[in-house]
N, C-alpha and C positions, 0 to 999 in steps of 0.2 A: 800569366806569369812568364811564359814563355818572351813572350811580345819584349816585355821589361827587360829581363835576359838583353834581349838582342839591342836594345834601345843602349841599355849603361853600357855593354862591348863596346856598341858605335862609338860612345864618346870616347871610352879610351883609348880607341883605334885611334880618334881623331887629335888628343891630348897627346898620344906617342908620336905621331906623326907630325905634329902641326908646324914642325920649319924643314919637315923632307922637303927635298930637291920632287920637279913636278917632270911627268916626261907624258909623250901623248903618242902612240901608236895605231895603223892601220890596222883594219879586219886582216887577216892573214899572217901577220907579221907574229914570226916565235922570236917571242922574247927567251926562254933558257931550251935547249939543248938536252938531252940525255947525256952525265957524262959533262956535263959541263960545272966549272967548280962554282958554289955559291957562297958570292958576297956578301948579296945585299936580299932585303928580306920586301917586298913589293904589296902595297897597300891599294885595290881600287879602287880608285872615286867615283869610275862610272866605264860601264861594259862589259864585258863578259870575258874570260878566257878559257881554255878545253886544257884538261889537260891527259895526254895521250902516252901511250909507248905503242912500238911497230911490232908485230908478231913475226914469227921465222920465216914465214909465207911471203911474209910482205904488206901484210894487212896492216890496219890501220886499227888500234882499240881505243876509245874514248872512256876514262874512266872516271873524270870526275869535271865538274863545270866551277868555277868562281864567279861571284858578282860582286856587286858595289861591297864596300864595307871588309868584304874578304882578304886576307892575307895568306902570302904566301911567297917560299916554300916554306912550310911549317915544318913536315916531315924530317926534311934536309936539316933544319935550323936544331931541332932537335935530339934528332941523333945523332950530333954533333960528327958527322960523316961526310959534310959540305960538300957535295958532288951532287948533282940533279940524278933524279932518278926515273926522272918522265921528262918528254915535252910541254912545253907548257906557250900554246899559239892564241892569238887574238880570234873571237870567235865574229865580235863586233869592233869597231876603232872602241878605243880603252884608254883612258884617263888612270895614271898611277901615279905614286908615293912613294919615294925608294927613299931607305935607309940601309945604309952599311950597317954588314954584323956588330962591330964592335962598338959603332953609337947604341945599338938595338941592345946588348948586353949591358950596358952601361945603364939604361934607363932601368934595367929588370932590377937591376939591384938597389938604384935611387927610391924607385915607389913599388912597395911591395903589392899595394893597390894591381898595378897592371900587372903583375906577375900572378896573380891570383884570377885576375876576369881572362890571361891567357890561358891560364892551366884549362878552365869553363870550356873558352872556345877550342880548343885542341881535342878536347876530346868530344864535342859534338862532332868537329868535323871526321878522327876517326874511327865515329859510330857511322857518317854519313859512306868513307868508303871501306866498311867492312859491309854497309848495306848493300854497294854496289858490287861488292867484289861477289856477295852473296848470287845476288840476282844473276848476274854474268855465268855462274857456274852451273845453273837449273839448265834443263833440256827445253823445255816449254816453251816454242818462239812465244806463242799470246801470253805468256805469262811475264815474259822478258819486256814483251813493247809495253803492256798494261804498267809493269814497275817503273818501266823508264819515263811513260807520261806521267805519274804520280811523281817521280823525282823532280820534273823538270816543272812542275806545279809549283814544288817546295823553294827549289832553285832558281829558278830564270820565268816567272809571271806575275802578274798581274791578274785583281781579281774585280768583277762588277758586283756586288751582292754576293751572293752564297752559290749563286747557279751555275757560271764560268766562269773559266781562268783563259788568260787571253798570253798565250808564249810571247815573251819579248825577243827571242832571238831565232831568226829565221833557220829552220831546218831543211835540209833535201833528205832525200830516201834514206843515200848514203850516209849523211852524218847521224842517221838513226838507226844502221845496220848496223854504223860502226859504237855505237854506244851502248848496242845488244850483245852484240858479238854472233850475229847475222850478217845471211845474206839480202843481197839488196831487194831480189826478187822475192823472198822470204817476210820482210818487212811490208814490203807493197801490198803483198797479199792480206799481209794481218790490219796494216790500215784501211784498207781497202774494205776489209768486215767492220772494221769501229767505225766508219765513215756510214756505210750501212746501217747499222746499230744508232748512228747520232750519236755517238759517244764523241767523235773529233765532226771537227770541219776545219775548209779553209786546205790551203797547199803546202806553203814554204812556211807561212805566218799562221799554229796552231791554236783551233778555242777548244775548248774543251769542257764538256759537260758533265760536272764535279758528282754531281748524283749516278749518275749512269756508269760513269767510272768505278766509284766506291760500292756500287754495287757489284763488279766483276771481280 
């Protein structure tokens, strides 16, 4: 049921979008800003993007990832408060969809259809980060990296059969400290026991083994 869900979204995603302007971006490349005002509302066709805020320290927090199919800023678009509230950077080079707000409004009202499969998406995605913000706030390093491999199963993989899930987007230490809200040396250490366990393998490009996981 779910699956379906995701299937009819896509098309609408793609029926809203189908004469956006097409733009192609590098790995690294931040497309909005924190603080920066929002136009246009961004559809991807293919890649990933992070989307982060800086903490007072100086740190870096990762707090939620988009893939194909995802839109956004949702948040922004809807609280009608048009100013970014995160960074939002290329995790991989990224294929996007841009539509200005006012064509994007204009369509809401033409087909009540898509304003209805949006309302759907809007609030899966924030069940997805009141999950994150959740997990982010626990004490538990192993309990932190364990959610965050399960998110990024949901998110950003690939699956062979039922046994592993294969990360499409390369990780270091660091981009997994920073999506915990750890440290790097903290991270290592807890990989370091899943890797032991067989629950992960592999370095920058993670597999992951979906039983051994769901059991912790």
């Amino acid at each position: 049921m779910v699956e379906i869900q995701s299937i009819a979204r896509s098309n609408v995603m793609d029926q809203l979008f189908s004469d956006a302007r097409h733009r192609k971006l590098q790995k690294g490349q931040i497309l909005i800003y924190e603080g920066d005002p929002i136009n246009n509302l961004f559809l991807i066709a293919d890649g990933y993007v992070k989307v982060y805020n800086i903490q007072s320290d100086g740190s870096t927090r990762i707090i939620f990832i988009y893939g194909p199919d995802d839109m956004f800023p949702m948040t922004s678009f809807l609280s009608g408060a048009g100013i970014g509230r995160y960074f939002y950077e290329c995790m991989t080079d990224v294929q996007l969809k841009i539509m200005p707000q006012e064509k994007f409004q204009q369509a809401l009202r033409d087909r009540i259809e898509i304003g209805e499969a949006l309302i759907g998406y809007a609030i899966d995605i924030n069940n997805q980060f009141l999950g994150r913000i959740e997990v982010l706030s626990v004490s538990s390093a192993r309990r932190k990296v364990v959610a965050l491999l399960q998110y990024l199963i949901e998110r950003a993989s690939f699956s062979k059969g039922n046994e592993h899930s294969y990360l499409k987007v390369p990780l270091t230490a660091q981009d997994i400290a920073d999506m915990c809200g750890l440290t790097r040396e903290t991270v290592s250490a807890q990989m370091l026991k899943l890797k032991k366990d067989g629950v992960i393998s592999g370095s920058k490009t993670l597999t992951i083994d979906n039983q051994k996981l769901s059991r912790l």
